[in-house]
N, C-alpha and C positions, 0 to 999 in steps of 0.2 A: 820401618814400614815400607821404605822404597824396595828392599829386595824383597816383598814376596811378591810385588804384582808380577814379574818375572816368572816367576813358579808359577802363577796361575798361567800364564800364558803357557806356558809349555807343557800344562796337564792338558787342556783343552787341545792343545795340538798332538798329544798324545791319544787323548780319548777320540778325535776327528780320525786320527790314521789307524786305530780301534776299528771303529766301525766301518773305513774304508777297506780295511783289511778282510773283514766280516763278511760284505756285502759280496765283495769278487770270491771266496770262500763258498758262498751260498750260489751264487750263479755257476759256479763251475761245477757244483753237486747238480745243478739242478739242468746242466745241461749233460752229464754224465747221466742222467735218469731219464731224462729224456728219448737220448743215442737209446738205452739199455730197452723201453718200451715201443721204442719203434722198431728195434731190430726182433723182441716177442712179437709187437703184432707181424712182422714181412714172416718170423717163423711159423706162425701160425695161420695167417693167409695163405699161403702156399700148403700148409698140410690139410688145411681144412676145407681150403675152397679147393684149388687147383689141383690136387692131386687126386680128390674125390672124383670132383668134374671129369675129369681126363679118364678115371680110371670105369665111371658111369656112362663117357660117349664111347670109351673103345669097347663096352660091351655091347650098347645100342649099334654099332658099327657090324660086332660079331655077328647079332644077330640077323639087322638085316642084309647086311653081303655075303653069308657062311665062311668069312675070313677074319682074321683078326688084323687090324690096322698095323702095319711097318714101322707109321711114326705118327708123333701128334700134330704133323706139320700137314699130315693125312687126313687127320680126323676135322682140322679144319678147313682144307682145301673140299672134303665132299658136306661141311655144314651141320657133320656130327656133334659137332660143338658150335653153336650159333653166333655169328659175328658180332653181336653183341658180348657173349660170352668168349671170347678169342683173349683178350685178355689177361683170362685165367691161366692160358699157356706160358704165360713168364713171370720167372719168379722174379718178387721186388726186393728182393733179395742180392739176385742175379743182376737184376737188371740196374738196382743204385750201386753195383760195384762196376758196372759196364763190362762184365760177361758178355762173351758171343751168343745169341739162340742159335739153335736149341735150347732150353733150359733143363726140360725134360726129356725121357726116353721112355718108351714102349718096349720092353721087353721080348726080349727073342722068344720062339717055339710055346708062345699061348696056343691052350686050342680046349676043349670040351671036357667038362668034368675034371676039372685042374683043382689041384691040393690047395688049401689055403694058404699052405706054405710057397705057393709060388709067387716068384716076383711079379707084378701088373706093370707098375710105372716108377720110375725112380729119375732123382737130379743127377744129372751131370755133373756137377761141380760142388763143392763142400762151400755151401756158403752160407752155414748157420752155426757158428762159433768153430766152424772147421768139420764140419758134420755134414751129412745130405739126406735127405728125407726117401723111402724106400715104400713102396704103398704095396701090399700084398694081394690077393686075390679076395681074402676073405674080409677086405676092407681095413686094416692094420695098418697104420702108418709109425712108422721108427724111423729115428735120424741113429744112422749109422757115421761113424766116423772113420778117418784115415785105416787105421788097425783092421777095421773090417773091407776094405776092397777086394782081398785074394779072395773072401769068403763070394764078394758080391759079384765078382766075377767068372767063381766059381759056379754059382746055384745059377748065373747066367746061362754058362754052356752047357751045365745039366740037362736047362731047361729046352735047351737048341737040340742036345741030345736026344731027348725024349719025346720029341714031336713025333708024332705018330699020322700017317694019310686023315684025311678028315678034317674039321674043322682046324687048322692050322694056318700059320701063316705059307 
């Protein structure tokens, strides 16, 4: 009878480092889930609020100056974006990796009766699993990745090409 209190003590200290082992298993899922829903919502706030916004004041902008804004750092400097709403110019994205602002760009050679296919506003930096968010004219938001910058650089200078006198920048 004396050797099995022994064994009991050493299941109990098995089943204790059981359930310690458990507990730091579950908090590290749970902090991995965490990271994964914050970094959805910072992708999501940025395509949903901020690039709309930006892409809503630089038409409000079009229209009342017959020009197209240069930059978003524009659109808040004359209040086309309200300094309450200034905010939405950086992405939280950008901005919990400690990226320089800009966050975003305004697009070269906007001007009157533009293809849906034209670029409006896009991120400077890949900061959404390596990807950047690209807001079109026709209101479309895609996150574009690495693979696609010749492209986005490409339909950029098209777009520089193709400005026409007139409503342009």
């Amino acid at each position: 009878m004396g050797e099995s209190a022994p064994q009991k003590l050493n299941w109990n200290r098995l089943l204790l480092i059981g359930v310690v082992l458990s507990a730091i298993i579950v908090a590290a899922m749970l902090c991995y889930a965490a990271r994964s829903v914050r970094r959805t919502y910072q992708a999501n706030t940025c395509r949903r609020h901020n690039l709309a916004l930006i892409a809503q004041a630089a038409e409000a902008y079009a229209s009342l100056y017959s020009a197209w804004p240069e930059s978003v750092e524009q659109l808040v400097h004359v209040q086309a974006v309200s300094p309450s709403a200034s905010e939405h110019v950086i992405c939280p994205s950008a901005q919990s990796k400690g990226l320089p602002e800009p966050h975003y760009a305004i697009a070269p050679g906007l001007k009157n009766d533009m293809p849906d296919s034209y670029i409006l506003v896009y991120e400077l930096h890949h900061v959404h699993g390596g990807k950047r968010h690209v807001c079109f004219v026709g209101g479309k938001v895609k996150l574009w990745g690495h693979d696609r910058d010749a492209e986005l650089e490409g339909r950029l200078e098209s777009q520089r090409q193709a400005a026409k006198p007139g409503l342009e920048r």
